[in-house]
MINU-900965 format. One record per atom (N, C-alpha, C, O): x, y, z. Coordinates in steps of 0.001 Angstrom, whole numbers, padded with zeros to 6 digits, always signed. Example, Ala and Ser with C-alpha at 12.3 -4.5 7.8 and 13.67 -1.06 7.14 Angstrom:
BEGIN
+013190-005690+007800/+012300-004500+007800/+013200-003300+007800/+014236-003319+008465/+012850-002250+007080/+013670-001060+007140/+012900+000030+007870/+013409+001138+008039/
REM end
This chain:
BEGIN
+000853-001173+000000/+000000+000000+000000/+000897+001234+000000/+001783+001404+000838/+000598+002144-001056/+001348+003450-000962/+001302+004263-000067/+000293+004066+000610/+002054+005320+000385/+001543+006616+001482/+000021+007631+001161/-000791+008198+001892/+000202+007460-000467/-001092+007822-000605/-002412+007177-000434/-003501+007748-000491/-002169+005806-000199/-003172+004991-000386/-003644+005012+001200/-004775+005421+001462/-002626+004496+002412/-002811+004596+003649/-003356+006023+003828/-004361+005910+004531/-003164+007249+003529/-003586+008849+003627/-005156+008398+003472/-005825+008607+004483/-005702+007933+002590/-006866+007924+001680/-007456+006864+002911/-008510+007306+003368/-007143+005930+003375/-007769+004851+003965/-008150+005847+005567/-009242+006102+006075/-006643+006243+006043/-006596+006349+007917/-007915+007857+007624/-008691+007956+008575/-008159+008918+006457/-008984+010219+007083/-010058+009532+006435/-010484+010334+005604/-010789+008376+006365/-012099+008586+006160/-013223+007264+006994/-012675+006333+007584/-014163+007319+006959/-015343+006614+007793/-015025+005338+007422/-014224+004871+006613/-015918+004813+008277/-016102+002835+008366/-016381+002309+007010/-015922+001316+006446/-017430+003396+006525/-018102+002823+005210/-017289+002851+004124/-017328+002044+003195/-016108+004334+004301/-014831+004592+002983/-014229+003371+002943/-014085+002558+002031/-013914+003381+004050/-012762+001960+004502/-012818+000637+003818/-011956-000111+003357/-014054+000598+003899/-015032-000926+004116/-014625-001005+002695/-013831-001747+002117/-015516+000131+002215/-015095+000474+000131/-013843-000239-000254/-013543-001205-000957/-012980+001005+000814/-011544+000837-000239/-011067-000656-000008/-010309-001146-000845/-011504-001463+001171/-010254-002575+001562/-011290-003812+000389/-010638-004437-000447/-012691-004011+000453/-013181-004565-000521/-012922-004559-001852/-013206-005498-002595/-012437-003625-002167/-012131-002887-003678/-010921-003518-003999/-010755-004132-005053/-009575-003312-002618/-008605-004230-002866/-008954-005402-003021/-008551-005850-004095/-009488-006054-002464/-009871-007936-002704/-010108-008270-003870/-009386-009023-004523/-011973-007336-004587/-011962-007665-005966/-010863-007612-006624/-010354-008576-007196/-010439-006537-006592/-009112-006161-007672/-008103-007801-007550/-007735-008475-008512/-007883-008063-006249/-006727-008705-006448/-007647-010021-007079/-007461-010371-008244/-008372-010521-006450/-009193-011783-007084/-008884-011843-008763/-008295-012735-009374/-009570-010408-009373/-009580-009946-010443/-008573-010463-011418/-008751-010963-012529/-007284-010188-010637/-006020-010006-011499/-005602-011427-011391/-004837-011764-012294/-005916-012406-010477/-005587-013698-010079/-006589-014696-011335/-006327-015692-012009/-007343-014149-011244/-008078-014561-012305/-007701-014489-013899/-007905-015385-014717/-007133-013277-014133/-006192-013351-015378/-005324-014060-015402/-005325-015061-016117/-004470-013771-014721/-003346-014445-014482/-003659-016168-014870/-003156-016812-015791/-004496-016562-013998/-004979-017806-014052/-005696-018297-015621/-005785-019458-016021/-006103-017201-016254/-007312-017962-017489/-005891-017598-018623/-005756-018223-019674/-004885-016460-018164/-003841-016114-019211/-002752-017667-019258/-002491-018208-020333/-002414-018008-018396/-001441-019681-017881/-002402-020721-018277/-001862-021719-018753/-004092-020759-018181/-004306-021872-018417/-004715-021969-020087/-004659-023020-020725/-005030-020977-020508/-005408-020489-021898/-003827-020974-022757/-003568-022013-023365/-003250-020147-022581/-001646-020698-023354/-000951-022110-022745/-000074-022611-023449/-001203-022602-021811/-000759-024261-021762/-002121-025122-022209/-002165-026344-022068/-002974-024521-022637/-004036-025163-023716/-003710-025257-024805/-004060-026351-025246/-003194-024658-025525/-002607-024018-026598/-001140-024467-027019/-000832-024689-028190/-000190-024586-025848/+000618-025408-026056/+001184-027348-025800/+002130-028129-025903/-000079-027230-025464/-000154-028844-025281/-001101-029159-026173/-001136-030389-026228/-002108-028557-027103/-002584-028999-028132/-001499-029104-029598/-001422-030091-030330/-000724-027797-029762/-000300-027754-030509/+000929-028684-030771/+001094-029243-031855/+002021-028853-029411/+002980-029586-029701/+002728-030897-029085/+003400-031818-029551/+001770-031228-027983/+001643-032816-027498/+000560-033291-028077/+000161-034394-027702/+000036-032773-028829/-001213-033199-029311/-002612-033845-027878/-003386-034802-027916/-002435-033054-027077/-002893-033380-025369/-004315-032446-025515/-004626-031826-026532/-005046-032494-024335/-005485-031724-023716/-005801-031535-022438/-005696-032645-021915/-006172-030651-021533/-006622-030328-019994/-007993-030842-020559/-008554-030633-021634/-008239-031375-019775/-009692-032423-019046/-010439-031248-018415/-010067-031038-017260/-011706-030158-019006/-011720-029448-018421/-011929-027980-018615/-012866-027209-018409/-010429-027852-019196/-009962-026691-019065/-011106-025080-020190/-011177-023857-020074/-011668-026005-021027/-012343-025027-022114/-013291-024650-020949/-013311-023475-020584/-013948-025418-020442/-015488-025179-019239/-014687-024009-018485/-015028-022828-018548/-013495-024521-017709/-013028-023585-016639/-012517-022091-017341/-012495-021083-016635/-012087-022036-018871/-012018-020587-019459/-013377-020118-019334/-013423-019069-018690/-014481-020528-019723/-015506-019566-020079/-015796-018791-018668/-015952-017584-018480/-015824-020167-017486/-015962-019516-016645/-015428-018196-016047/-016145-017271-015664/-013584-018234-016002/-012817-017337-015905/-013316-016317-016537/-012950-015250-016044/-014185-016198-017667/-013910-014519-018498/-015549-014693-017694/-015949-013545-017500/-016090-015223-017428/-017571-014628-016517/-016819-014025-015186/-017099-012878-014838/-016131-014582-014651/-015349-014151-013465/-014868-012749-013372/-015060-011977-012432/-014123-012489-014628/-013730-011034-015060/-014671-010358-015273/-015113-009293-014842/-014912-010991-015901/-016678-009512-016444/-017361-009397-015310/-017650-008232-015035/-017722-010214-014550/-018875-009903-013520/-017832-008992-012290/-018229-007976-011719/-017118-009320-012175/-015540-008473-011065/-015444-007004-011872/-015559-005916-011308/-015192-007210-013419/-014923-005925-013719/-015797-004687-013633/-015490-003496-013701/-017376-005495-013408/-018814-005023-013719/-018925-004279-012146/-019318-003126-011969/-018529-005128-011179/-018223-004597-009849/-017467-003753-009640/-017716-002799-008902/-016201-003958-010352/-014795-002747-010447/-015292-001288-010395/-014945-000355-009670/-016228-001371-011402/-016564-000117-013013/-017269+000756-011840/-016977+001952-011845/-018201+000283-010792/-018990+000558-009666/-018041+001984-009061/-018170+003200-009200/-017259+001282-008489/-016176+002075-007495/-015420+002978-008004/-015074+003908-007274/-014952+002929-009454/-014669+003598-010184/-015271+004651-010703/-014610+005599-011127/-016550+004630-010738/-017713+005792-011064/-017696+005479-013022/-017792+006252-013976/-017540+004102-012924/-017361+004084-015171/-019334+003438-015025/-020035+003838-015955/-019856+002797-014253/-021285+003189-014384/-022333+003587-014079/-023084+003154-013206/-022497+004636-014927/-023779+006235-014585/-024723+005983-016009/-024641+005200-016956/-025269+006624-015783/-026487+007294-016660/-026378+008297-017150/-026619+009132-016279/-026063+008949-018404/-025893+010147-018805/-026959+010832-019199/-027004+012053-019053/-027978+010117-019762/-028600+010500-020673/-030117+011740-019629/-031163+011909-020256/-030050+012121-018821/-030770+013089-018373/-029265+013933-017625/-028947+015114-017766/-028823+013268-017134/-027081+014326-016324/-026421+015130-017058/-025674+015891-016444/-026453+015239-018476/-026114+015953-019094/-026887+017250-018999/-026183+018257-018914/-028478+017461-018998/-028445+018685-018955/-028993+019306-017383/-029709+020298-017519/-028779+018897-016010/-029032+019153-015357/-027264+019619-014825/-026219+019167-015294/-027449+020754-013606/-026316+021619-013183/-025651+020694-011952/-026208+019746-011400/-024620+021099-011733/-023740+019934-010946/-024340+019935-009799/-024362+018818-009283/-024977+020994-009029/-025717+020835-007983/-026993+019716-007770/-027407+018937-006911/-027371+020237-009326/-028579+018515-009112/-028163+016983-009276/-028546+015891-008857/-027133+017514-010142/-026162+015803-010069/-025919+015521-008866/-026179+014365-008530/-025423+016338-007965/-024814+016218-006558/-026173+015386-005812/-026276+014255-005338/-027099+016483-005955/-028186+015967-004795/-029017+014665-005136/-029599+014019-004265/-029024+014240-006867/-029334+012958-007610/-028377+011803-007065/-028952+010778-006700/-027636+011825-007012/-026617+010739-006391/-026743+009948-005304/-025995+008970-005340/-027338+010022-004478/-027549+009568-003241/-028706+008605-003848/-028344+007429-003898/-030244+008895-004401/-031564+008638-004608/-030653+007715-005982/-031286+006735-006372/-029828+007858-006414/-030041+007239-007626/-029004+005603-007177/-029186+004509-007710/-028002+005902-006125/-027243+004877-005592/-028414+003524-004872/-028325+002296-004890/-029466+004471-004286/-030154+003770-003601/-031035+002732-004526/-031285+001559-004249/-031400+003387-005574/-032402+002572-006611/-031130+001563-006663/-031203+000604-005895/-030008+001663-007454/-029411+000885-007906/-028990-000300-006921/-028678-001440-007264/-029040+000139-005810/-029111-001065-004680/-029984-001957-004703/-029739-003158-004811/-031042-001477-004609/-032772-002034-004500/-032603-003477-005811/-032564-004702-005702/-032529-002359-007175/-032201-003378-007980/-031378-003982-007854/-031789-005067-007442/-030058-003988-007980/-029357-005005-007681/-029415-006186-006780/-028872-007281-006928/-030166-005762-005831/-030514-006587-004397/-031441-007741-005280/-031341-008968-005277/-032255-006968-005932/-033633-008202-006296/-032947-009013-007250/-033047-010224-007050/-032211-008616-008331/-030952-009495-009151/-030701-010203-008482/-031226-011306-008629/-029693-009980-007277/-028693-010745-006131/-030109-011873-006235/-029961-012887-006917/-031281-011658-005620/-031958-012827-004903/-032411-013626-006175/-032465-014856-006143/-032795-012773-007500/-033193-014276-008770/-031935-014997-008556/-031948-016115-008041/-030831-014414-008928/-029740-015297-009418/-029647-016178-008395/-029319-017305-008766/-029871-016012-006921/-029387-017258-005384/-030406-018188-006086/-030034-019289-006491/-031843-017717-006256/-032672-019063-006416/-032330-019598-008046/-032482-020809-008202/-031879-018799-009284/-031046-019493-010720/-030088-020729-010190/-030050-021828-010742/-029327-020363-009036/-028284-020728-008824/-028453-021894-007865/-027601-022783-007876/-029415-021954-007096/-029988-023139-006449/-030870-023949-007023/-031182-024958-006390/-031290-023785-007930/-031798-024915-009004/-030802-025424-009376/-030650-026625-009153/-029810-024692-010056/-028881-025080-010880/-028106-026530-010379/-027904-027648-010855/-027761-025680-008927/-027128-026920-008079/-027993-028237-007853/-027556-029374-008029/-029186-027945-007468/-030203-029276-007311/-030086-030387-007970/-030013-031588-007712/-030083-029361-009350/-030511-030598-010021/-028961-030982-011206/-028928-031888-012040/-028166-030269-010994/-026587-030485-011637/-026658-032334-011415/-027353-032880-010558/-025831-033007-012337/-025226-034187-012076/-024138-034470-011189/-023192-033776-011561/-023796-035214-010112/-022445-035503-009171/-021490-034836-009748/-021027-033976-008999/-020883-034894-011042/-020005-035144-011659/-019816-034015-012209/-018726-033863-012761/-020921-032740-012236/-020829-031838-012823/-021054-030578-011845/-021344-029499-012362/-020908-030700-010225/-021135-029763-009737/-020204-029262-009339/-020374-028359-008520/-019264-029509-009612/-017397-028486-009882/-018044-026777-010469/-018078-025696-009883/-018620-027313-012275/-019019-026523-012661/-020238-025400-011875/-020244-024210-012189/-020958-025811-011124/-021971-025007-010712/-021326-024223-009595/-021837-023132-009342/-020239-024625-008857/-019420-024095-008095/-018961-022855-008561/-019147-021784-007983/-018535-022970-009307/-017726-021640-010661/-019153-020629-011101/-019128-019423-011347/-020073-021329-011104/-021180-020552-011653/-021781-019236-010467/-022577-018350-010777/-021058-019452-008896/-021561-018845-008081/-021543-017438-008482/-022495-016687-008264/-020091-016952-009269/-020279-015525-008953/-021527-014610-009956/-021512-013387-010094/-022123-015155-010316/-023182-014946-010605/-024308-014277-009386/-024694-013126-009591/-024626-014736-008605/-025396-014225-007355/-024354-013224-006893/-024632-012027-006820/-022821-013837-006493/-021822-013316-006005/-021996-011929-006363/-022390-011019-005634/-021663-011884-007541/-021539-010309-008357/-022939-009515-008205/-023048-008376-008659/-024055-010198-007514/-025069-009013-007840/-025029-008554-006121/-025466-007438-005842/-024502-009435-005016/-024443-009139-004295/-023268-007808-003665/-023353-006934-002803/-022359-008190-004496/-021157-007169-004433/-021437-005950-004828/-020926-004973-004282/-022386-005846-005944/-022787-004575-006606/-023917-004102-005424/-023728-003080-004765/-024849-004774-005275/-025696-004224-003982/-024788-003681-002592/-025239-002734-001949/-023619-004273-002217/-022822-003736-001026/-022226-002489-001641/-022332-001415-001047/-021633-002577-002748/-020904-000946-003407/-022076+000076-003404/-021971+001093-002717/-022925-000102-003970/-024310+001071-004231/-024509+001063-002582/-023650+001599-001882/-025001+000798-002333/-025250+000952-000449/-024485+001492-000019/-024770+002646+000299/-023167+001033+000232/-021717+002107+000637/-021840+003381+000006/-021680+004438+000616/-022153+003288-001348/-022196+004609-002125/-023124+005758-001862/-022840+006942-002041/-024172+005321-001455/-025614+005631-000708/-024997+006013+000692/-025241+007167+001043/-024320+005326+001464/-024025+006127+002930/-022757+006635+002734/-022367+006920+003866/-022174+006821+002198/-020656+007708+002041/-021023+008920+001608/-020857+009988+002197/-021676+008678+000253/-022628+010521-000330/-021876+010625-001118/-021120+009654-001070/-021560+011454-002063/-021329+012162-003575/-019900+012728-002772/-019580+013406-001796/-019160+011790-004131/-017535+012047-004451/-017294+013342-004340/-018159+014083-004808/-015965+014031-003644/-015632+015242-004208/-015038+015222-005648/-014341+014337-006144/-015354+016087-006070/-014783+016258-008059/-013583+016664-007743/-013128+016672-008886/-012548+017074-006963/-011245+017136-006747/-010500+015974-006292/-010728+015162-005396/-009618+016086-007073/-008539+014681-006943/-007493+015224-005779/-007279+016436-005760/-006917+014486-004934/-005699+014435-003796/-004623+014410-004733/-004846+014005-005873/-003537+014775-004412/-002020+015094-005400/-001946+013577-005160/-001005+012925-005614/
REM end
């Protein structure tokens, strides 16, 4: 952790905190996850090409990996402020953006929350009725609920923390 990063963590509330140290986890999960689909993707690739082999597996466990990323990055994009709504924010004044932010974090909770709960019960069928042999895969399928739940904890945090300052720290 940098000096700037500890600065940013020790002056702010339970809920900043909570943000930033969660934010580290996805992230690192995130990158573990590349890492992981980048090593298993190219020793796919090179054990097809020169052993004429394959991983037992391994195509199921890529797709999963890039759901892993997308649904992490989809969480990332959150904390980052990369997803908004433009299409009425454009012509309203920064003061109403300001005071929109709070009411609009909260919807996005709400929804997300009711997502979070289809996908637990998608995801508990799924498992029910999976074959012995195939519930590795449904395992992998969690972050599915996972990710709508993560997005419901960011919007909520976002909702009790309140509207970013538009000035950046050196």
């Amino acid at each position: 952790m940098t000096d700037r990063d500890t600065r940013y963590v020790c002056n702010r509330s339970w809920t900043a905190k909570l943000e930033f140290y969660l934010t580290r986890v996805e992230s690192t999960i995130a990158v573990a996850g590349l890492i992981l689909l980048l090593g298993l993707s190219l020793t796919e690739i090179g054990a097809r090409n020169f052993f004429h082999l394959s991983i037992p597996g391994a195509d199921v466990l890529d797709r999963y990996l890039v759901l892993w990323l997308s649904f992490l990055g989809a969480v990332l994009a959150v904390r980052e402020r990369h997803i908004k709504i433009d299409a009425i924010a454009v012509w309203l004044s920064e003061s109403w953006r300001r005071r929109l932010e709070r009411p609009i974090f909260i919807f996005s909770a709400v929804v997300c929350g009711g997502l979070f709960r289809a996908a637990v019960r998608f995801w508990r069928e799924e498992w029910l009725y999976a074959p012995a042999a195939e519930r590795w895969i449904t395992v992998l399928a969690v972050i599915i609920p996972l990710s709508f739940f993560l997005l419901t904890v960011h919007y909520a945090l976002r909702f009790l923390i309140g509207p970013r300052s538009t000035r950046r720290d050196p």
